[in-house]
TORBAPA-32920 format. One record per residue (C-alpha): residue number from 1; residue in one letter; x, y, z. Coordinates in pm, 1 decimal. Layout:
# TORBAPA-32920
PT, NUM, A, X, Y, Z
...
END
This chain:
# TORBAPA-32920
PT, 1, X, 0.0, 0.0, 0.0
PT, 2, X, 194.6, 317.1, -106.3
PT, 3, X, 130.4, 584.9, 77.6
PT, 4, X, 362.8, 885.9, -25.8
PT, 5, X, 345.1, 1118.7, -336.7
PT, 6, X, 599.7, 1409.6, -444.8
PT, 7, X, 460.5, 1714.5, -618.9
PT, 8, X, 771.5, 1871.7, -772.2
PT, 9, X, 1056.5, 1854.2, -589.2
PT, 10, X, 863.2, 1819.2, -265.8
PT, 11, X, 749.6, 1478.0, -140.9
PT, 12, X, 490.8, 1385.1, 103.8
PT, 13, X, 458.4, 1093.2, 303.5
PT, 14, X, 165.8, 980.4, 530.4
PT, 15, X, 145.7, 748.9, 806.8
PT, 16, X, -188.8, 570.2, 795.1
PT, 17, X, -502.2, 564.4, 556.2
PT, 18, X, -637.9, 749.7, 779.1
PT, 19, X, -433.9, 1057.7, 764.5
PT, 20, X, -453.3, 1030.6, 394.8
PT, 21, X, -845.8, 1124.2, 435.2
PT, 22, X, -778.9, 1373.9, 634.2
PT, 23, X, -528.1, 1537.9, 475.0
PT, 24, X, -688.2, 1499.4, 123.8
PT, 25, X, -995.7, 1683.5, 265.9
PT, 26, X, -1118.5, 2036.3, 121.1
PT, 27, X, -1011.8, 2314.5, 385.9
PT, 28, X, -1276.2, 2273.0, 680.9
PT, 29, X, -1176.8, 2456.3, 1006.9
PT, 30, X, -1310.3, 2189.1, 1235.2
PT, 31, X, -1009.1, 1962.2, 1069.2
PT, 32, X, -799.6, 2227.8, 1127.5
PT, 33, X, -890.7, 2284.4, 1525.2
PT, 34, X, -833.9, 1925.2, 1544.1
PT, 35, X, -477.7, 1948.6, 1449.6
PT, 36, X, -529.1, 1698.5, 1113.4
PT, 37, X, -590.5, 1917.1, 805.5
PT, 38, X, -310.3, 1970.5, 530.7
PT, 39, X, -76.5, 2237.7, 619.6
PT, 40, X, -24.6, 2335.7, 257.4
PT, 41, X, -229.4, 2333.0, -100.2
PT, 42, X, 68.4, 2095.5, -185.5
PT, 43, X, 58.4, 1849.2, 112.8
PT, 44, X, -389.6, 1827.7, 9.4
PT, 45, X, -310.6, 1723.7, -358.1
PT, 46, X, -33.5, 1505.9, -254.1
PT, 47, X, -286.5, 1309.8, -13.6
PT, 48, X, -518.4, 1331.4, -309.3
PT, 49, X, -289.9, 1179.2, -503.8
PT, 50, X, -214.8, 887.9, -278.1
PT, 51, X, -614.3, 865.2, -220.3
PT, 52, X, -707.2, 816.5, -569.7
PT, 53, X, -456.9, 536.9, -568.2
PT, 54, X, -579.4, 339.0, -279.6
PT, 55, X, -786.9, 6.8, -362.6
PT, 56, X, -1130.5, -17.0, -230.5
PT, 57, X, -1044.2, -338.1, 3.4
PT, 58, X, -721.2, -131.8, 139.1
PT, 59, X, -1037.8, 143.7, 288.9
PT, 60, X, -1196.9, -165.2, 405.5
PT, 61, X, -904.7, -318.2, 544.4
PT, 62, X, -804.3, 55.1, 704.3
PT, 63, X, -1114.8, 175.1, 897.3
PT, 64, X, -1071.2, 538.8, 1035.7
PT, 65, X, -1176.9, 327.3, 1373.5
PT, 66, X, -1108.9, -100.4, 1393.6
PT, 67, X, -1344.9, -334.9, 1346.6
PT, 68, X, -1275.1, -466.7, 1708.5
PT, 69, X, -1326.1, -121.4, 1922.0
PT, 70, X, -1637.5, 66.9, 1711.2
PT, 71, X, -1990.9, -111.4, 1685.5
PT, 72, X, -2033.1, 149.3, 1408.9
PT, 73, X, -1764.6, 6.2, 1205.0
PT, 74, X, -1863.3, -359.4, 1284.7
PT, 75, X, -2261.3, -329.6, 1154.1
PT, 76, X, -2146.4, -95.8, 848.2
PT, 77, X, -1881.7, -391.3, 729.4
PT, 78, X, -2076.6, -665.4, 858.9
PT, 79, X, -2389.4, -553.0, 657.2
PT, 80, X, -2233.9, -456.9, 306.0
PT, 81, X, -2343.5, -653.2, 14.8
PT, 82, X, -2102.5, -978.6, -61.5
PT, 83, X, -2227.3, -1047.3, -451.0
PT, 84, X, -2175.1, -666.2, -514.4
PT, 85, X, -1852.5, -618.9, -318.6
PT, 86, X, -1691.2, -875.9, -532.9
PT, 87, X, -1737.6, -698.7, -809.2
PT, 88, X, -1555.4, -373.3, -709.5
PT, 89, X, -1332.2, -456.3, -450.0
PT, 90, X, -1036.6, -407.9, -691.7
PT, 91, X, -1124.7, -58.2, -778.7
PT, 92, X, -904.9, 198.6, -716.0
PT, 93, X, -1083.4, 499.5, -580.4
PT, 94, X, -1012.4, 673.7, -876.8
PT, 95, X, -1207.9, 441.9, -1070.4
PT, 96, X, -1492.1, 442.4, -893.9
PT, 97, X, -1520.7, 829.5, -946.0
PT, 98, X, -1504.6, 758.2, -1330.1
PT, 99, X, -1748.6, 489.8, -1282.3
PT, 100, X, -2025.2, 693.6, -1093.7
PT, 101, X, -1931.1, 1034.3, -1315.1
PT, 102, X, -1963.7, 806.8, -1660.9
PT, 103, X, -2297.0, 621.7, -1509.2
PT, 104, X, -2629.4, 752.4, -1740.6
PT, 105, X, -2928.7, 932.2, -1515.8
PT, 106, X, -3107.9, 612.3, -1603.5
PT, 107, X, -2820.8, 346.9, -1543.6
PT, 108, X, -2800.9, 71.0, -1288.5
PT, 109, X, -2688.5, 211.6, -944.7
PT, 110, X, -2448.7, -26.3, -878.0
PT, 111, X, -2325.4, 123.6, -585.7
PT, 112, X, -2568.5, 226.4, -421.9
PT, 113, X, -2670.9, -163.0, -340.2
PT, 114, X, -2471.4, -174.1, 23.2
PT, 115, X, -2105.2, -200.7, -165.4
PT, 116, X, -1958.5, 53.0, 8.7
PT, 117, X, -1826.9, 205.2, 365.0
PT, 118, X, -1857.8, 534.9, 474.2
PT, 119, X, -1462.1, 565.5, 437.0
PT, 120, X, -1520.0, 454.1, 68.9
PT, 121, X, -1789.0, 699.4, 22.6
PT, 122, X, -1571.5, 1005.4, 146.4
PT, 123, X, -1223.7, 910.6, -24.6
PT, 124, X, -1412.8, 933.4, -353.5
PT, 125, X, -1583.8, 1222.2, -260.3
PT, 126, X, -1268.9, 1402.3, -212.0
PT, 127, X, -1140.6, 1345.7, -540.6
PT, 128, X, -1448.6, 1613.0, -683.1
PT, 129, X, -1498.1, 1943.2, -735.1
PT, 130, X, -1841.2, 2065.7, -655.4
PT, 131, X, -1997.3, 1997.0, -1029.8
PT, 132, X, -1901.1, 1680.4, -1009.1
PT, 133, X, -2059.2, 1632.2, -682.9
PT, 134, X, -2382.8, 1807.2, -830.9
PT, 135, X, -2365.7, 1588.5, -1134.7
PT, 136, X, -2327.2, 1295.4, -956.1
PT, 137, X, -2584.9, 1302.0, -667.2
PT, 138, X, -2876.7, 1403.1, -955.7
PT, 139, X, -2766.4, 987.3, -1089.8
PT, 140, X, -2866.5, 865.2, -797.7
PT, 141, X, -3250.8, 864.3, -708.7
PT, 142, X, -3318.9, 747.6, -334.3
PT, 143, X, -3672.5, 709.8, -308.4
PT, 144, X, -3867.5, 620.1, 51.2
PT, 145, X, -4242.9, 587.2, 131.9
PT, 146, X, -4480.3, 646.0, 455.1
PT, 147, X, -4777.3, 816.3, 392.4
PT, 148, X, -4657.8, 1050.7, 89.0
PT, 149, X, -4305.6, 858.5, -158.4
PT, 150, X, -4033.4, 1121.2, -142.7
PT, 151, X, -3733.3, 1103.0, -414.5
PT, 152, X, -3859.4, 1081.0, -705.1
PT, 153, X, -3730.6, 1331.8, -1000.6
PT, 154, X, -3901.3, 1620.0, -1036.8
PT, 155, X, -4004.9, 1612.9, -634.8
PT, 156, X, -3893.6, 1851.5, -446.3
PT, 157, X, -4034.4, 1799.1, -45.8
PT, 158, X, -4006.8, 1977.3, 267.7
PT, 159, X, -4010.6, 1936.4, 656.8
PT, 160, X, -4271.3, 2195.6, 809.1
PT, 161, X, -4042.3, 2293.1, 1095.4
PT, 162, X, -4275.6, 2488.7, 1337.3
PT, 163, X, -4087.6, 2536.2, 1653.8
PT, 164, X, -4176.1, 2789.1, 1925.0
PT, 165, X, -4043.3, 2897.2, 2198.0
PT, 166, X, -4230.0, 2784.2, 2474.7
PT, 167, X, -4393.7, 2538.0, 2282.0
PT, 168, X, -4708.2, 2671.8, 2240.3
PT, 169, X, -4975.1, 2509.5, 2097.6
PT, 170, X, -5157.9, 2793.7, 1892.2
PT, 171, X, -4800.3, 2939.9, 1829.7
PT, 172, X, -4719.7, 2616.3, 1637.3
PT, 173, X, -5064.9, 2569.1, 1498.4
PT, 174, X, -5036.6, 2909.8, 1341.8
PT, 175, X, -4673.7, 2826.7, 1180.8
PT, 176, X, -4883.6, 2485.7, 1101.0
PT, 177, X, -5119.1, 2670.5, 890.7
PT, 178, X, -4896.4, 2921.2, 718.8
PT, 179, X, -4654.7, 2664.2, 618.5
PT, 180, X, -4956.3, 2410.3, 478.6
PT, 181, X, -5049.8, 2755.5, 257.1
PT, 182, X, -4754.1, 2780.2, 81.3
PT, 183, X, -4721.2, 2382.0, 29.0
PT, 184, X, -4533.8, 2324.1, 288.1
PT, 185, X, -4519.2, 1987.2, 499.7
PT, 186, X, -4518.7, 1673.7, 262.6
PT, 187, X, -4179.8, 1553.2, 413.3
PT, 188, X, -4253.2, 1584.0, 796.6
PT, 189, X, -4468.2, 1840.5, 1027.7
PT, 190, X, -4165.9, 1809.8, 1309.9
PT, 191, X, -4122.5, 2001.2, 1619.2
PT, 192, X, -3814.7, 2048.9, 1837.4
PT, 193, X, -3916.9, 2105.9, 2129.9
PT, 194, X, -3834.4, 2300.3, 2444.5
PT, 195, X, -3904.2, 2110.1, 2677.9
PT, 196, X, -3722.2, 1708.0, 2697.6
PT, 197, X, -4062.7, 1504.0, 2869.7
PT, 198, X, -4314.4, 1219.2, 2719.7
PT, 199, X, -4560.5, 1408.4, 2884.9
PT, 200, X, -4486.5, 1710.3, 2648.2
PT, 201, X, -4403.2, 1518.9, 2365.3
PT, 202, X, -4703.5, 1335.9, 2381.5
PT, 203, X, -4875.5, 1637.5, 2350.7
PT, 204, X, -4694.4, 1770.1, 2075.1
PT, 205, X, -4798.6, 1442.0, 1872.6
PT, 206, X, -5148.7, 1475.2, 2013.1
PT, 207, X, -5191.9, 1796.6, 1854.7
PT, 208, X, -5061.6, 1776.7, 1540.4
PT, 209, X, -5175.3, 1455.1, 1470.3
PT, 210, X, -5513.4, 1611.3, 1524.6
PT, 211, X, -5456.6, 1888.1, 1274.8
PT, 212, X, -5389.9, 1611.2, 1026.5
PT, 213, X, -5627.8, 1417.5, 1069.6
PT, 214, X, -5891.0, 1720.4, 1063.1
PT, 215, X, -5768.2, 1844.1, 769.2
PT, 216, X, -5688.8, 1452.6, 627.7
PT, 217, X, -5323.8, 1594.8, 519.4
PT, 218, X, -5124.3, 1311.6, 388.6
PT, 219, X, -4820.7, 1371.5, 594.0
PT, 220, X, -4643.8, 1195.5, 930.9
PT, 221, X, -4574.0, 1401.0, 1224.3
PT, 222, X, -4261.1, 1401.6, 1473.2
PT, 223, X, -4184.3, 1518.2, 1763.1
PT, 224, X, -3758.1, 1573.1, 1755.1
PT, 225, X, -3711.0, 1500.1, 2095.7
PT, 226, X, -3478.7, 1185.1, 2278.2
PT, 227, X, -3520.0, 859.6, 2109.7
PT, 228, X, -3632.6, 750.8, 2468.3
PT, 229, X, -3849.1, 1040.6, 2503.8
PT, 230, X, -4015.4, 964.2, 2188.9
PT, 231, X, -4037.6, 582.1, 2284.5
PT, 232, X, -4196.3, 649.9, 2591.8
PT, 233, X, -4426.8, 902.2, 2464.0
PT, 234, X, -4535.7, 680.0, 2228.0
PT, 235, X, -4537.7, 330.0, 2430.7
PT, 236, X, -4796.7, 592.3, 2605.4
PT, 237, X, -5046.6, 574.2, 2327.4
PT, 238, X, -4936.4, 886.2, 2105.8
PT, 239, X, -4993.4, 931.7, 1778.1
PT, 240, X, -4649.8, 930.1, 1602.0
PT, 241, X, -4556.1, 922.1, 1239.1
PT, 242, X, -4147.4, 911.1, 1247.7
PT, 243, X, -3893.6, 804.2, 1536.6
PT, 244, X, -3632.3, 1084.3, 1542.6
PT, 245, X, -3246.3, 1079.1, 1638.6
PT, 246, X, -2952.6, 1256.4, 1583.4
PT, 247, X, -2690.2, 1009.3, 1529.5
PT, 248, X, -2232.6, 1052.0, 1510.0
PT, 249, X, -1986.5, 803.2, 1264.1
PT, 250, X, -1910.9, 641.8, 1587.0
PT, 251, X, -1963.3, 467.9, 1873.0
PT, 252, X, -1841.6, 707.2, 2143.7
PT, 253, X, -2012.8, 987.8, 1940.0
PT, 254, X, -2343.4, 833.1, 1940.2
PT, 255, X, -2222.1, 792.5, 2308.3
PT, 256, X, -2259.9, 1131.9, 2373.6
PT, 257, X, -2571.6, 1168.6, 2241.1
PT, 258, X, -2728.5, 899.7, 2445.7
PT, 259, X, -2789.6, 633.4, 2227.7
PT, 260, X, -2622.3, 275.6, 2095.5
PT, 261, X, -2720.5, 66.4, 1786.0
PT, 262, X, -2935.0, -176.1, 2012.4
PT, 263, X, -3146.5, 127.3, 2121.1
PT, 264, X, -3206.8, 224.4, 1771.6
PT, 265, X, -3324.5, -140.1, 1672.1
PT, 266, X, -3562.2, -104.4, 1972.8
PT, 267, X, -3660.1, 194.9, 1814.1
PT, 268, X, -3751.6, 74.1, 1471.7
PT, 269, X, -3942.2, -218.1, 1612.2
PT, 270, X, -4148.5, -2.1, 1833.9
PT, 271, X, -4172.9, 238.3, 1540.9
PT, 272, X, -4245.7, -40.8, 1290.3
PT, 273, X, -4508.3, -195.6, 1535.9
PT, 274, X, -4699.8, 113.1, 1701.7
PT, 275, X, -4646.3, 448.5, 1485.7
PT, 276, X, -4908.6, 596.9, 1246.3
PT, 277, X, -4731.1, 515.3, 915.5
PT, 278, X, -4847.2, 305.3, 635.6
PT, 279, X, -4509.3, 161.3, 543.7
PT, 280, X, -4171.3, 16.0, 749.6
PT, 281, X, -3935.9, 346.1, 700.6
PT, 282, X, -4067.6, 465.2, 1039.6
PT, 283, X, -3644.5, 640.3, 1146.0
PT, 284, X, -3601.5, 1030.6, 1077.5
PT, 285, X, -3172.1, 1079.7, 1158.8
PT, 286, X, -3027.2, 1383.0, 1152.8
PT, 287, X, -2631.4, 1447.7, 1077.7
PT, 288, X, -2392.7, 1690.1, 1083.8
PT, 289, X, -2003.5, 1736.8, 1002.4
PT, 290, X, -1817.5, 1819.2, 1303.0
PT, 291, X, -2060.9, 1682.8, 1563.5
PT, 292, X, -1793.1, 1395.2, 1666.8
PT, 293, X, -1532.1, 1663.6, 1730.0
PT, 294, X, -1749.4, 1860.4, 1942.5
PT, 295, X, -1783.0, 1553.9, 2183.8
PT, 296, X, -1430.5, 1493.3, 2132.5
PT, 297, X, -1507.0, 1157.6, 2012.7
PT, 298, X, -1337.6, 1158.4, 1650.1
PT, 299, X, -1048.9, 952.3, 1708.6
PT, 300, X, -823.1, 1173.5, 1459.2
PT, 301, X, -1046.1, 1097.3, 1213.5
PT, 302, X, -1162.9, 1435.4, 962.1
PT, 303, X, -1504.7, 1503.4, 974.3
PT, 304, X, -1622.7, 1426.1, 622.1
PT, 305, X, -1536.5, 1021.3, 627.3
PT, 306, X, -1736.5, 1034.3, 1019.2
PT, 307, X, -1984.0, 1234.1, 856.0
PT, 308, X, -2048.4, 962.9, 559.5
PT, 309, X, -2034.1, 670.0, 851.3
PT, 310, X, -2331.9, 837.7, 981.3
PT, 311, X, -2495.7, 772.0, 633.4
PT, 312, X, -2366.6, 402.8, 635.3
PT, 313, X, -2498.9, 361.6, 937.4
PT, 314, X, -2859.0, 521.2, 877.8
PT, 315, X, -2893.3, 277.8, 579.5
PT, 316, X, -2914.4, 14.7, 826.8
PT, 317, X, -3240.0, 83.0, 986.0
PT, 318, X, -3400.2, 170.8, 677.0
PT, 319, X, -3500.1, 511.6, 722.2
PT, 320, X, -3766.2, 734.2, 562.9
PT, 321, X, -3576.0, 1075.2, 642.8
PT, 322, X, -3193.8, 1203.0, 662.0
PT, 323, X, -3071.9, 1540.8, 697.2
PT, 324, X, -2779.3, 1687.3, 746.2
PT, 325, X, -2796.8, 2031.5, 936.0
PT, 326, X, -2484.8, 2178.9, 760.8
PT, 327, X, -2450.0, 2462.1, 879.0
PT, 328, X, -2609.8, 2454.2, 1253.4
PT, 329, X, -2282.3, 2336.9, 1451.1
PT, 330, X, -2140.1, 2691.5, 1405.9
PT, 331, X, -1770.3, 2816.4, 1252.7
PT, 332, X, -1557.9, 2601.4, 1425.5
PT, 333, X, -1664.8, 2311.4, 1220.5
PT, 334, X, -1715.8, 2501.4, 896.9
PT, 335, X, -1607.2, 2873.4, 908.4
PT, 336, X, -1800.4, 3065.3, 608.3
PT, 337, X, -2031.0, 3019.5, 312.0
PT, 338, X, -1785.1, 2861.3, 72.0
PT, 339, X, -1711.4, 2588.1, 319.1
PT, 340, X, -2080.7, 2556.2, 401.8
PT, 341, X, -2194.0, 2508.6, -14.5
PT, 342, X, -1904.4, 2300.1, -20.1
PT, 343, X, -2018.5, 2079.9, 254.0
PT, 344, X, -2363.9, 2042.7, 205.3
PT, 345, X, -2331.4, 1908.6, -159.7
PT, 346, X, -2057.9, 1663.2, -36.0
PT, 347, X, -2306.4, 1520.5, 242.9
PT, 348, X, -2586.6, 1537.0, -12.1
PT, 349, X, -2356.5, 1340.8, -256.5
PT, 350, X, -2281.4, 1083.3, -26.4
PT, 351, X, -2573.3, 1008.6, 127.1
PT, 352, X, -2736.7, 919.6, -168.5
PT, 353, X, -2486.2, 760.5, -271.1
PT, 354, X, -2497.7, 506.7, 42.6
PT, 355, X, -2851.0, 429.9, -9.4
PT, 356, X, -3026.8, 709.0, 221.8
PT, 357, X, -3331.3, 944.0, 106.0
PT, 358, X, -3141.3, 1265.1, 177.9
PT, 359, X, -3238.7, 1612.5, 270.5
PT, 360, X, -2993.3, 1893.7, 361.6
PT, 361, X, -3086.1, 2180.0, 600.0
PT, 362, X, -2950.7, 2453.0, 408.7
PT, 363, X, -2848.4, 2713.7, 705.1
PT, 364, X, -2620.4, 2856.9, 924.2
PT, 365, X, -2552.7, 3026.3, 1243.9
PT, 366, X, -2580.9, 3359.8, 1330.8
PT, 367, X, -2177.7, 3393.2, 1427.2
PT, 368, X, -2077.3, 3199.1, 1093.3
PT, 369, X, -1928.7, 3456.6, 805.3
PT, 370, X, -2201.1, 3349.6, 609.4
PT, 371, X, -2546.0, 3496.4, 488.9
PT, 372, X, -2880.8, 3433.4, 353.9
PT, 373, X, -2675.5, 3481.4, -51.5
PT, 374, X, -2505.8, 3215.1, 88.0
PT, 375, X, -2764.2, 2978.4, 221.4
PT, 376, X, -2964.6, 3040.2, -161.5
PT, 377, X, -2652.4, 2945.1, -325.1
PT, 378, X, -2644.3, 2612.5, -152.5
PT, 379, X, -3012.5, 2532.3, -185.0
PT, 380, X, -3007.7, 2601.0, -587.1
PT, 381, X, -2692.5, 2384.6, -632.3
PT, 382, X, -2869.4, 2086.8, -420.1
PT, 383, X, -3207.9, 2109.0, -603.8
PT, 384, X, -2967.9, 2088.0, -950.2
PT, 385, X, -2766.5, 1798.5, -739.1
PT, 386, X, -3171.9, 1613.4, -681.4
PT, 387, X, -3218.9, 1701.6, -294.2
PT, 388, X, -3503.1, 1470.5, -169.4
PT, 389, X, -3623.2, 1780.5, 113.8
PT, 390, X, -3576.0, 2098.2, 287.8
PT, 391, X, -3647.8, 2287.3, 567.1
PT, 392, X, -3935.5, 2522.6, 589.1
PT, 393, X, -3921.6, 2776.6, 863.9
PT, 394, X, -4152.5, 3090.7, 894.5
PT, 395, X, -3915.4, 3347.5, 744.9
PT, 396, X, -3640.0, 3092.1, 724.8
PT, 397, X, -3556.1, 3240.9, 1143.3
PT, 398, X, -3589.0, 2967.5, 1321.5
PT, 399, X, -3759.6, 3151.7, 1670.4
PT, 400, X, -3647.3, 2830.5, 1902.5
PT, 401, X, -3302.4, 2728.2, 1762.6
PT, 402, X, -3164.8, 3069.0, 1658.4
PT, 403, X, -3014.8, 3007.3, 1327.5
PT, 404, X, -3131.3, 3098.2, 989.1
PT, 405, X, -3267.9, 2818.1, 733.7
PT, 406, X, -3469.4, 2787.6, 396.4
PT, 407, X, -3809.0, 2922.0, 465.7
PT, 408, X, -4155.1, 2836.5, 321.0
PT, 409, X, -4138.7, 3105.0, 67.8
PT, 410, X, -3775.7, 2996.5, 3.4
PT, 411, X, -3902.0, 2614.5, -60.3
PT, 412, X, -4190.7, 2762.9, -288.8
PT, 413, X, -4011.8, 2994.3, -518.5
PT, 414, X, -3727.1, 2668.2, -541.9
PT, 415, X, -4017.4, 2462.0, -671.3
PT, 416, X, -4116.7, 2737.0, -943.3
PT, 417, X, -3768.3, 2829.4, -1038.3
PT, 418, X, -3658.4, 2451.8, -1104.1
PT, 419, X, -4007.6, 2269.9, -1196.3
PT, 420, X, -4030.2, 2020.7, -872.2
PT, 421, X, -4366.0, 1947.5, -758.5
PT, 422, X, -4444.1, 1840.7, -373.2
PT, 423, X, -4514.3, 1470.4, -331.1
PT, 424, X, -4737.2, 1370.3, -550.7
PT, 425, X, -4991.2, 1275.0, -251.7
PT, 426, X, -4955.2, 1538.6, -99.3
PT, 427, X, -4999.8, 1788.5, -432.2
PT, 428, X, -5324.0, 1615.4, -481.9
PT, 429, X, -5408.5, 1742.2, -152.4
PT, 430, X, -5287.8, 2121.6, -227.7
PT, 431, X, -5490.7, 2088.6, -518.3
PT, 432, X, -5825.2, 1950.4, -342.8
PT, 433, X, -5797.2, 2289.9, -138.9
PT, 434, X, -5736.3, 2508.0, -395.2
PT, 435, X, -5371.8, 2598.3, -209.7
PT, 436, X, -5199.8, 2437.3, -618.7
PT, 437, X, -5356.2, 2432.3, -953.7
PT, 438, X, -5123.0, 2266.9, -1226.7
PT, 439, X, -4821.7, 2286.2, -1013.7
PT, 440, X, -4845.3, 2616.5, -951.2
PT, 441, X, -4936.8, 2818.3, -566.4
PT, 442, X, -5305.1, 2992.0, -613.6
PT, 443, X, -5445.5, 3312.4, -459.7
PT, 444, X, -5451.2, 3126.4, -160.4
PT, 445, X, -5066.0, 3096.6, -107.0
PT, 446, X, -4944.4, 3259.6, 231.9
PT, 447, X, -5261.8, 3298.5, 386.1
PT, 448, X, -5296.0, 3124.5, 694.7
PT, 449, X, -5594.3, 3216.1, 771.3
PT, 450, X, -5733.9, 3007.2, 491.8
PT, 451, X, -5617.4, 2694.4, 617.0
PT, 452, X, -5703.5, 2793.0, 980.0
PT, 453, X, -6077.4, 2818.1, 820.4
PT, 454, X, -6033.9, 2490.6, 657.8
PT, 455, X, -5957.0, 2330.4, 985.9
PT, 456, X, -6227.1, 2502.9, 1198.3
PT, 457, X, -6463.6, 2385.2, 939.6
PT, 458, X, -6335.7, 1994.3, 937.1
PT, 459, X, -6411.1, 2030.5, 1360.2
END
């Protein structure tokens, strides 16, 4: 395994696989805080180099943590498809870029099928510029099903995110309604909420579960609380649509968040068995580069390959939502708007190419050198790129969480601009209310009070 390169009269050498991915990485300041980003332009095409020559069994072989200490590691290899991995195991990481950027729109997604780790996923990942990653992810079509099918072409969803912040019931409601008139919602109606209890969460999923139903929206609710919060909440009798947790590319990560693999199998069996959702993708994850390094759990590891683990790992409970929220951990894990675009169309890219129905949060933080030009950049180049959802926020300012994301007017004029339609079940429903006609928002659009009418007449 050769694992040195000289540019020029310079030469670089690298002591493990795993400093090869990190050093190959684009410029992110959360590699850089944790000491394991290229010091030079030089040193990142040199570890570039020696990535793109790197066999797909030597990333298996090299984990970025072993087999024997990470449970991550262990149900990613253990699960990966045996009749598919022997047909690309001698690929160089080089050629599988060529294969996936030569693959037609309409070609077999070969490796998408559970052939690949999340270290596979990243090296090749790091070997494109953002076109490529654009061109790439639109291939790949990652379609899931509960009560409305997300992923298809030509579908662009969204999560009506209606958070308050005391978690009021007619302050959510009223978000409720405003999103629902601009066509908001076919993805998820899901809360975070302020306040941590199955009591509260169980009334969170009371309520909105009654506004669907009144209004017969075809949509699931969630309620983005503790996987155990949820559990209980729901063990309780409560009407829920999704499971929700945040998950890390690791074991101590997902440590720190309070959760292990068995507890999310105990999840999707309580989820498969007892939530309000026609099909078996009952999991909603949510990602984010950096989040390992904030819990100082990321073993030296950069945070692109932990951030594609995530996605290897999500594929294994068959979920019906991913997002990453790529721009929420703040600067020290991506500094500005050019590291944020960059980012969110390699997580975008690499979920989808893992196998996961992916939606990207399109945001940032308040104290990142970023801004709203920014944020549209990022959410054009994913809706080229195929994004399966976004966020819809009233006026893209999150009230409870402080940061700024794509809002429902944001989501709308992204449908018009590019041709998307909502899910199709859910469009039919738009259109039965006279909020859509044809694809397009009526007179109706942005009124809440028309929906609000709609529900007090459905009492």
């Amino acid at each position: 395994m050769k694992l040195s390169s000289s540019i020029g009269r310079l030469r670089f050498s690298f002591s493990s696989v795993k400093e090869v991915l990190a050093k190959a990485n684009e410029e992110k300041s959360g590699d850089r805080l944790a000491g394991i980003a290229a010091e030079t332009e030089e040193e990142r095409v040199a570890a570039k180099q020696v990535l793109s020559e790197l066999t797909l069994t030597e990333l298996r072989c090299n984990p970025v943590l072993p087999y024997e200490q990470d449970e991550v590691t262990r149900i990613i290899d253990d699960r990966l498809d045996a009749v598919q991995w022997q047909k690309i195991h001698g690929w160089t990481v080089a050629e599988l870029r060529e294969f996936i950027l030569s693959l037609d729109a309409d070609g077999e997604n070969l490796v998408t099928l559970r052939a690949l780790t999340g270290e596979m996923a990243a090296a090749v990942t790091k070997l494109m510029s953002n076109m490529d990653l654009v061109q790439a992810a639109r291939k790949f079509e990652v379609v899931s099903r509960a009560h409305t099918t997300l992923g298809r072409r030509g579908v662009l969803a969204s999560r009506l995110q209606p958070n308050h912040p005391s978690d009021s019931i007619e302050g959510i409601k009223a978000a409720i309604f405003d999103g629902l008139s601009y066509g908001i919602g076919d993805a998820v109606i899901g809360i975070n909420p302020v306040f941590d209890t199955a009591e509260s969460v169980e009334n969170l999923l009371r309520e909105t579960n009654r506004v669907i139903e009144q209004l017969a929206i075809p949509t699931q609710n969630c309620v983005l609380s503790h996987v155990t919060t949820q559990m209980k909440a729901i063990e309780r009798g409560a009407p829920s649509g999704l499971i929700f947790q945040s998950i890390a590319g690791c074991e101590q990560g997902n440590r720190a968040f309070g959760i292990d693999l068995a507890m999310l199998q105990e999840a999707l069996e309580l989820g498969r068995a007892k939530c309000v959702n026609p099909g078996s993708q009952v999991m909603y994850f949510e990602t984010g580069q950096g989040s390992e390094l904030s819990s100082r759990s990321h073993n030296d590891a950069d945070q692109l390959t932990l951030e594609a683990r995530c996605y290897s790992l999500a594929r294994c409970f068959e979920p019906f939502l991913v997002n990453d929220v790529v721009g929420f951990i703040g600067p020290e894990y991506l500094a500005d708007g050019r590291q944020m675009i960059r980012a969110g169309l390699e997580d975008h890219f690499m979920g989808k190419l893992l196998g996961v129905p992916m939606g990207i949060d399109a945001c940032y933080t308040n104290h990142m050198s970023a801004d709203q030009n920014d944020l549209e950049n990022l959410a054009m180049l994913l809706v080229c790129a195929g994004v399966n959802y976004f966020m819809g926020v009233p006026l893209g300012d999150d009230v409870m969480l402080s940061y700024q994301t794509t809002s429902f007017h944001d989501v709308a004029g992204l449908r018009e601009l590019s041709g998307c339609r909502p899910a199709p079940e859910f469009e039919r429903w738009l259109e039965g209310n006279g909020i859509m006609s044809d694809g397009k928002l009526t007179k109706q659009a942005g009124d809440a009070s028309y929906i609000a009418r709609l529900a007090a007449a459905a009492v």
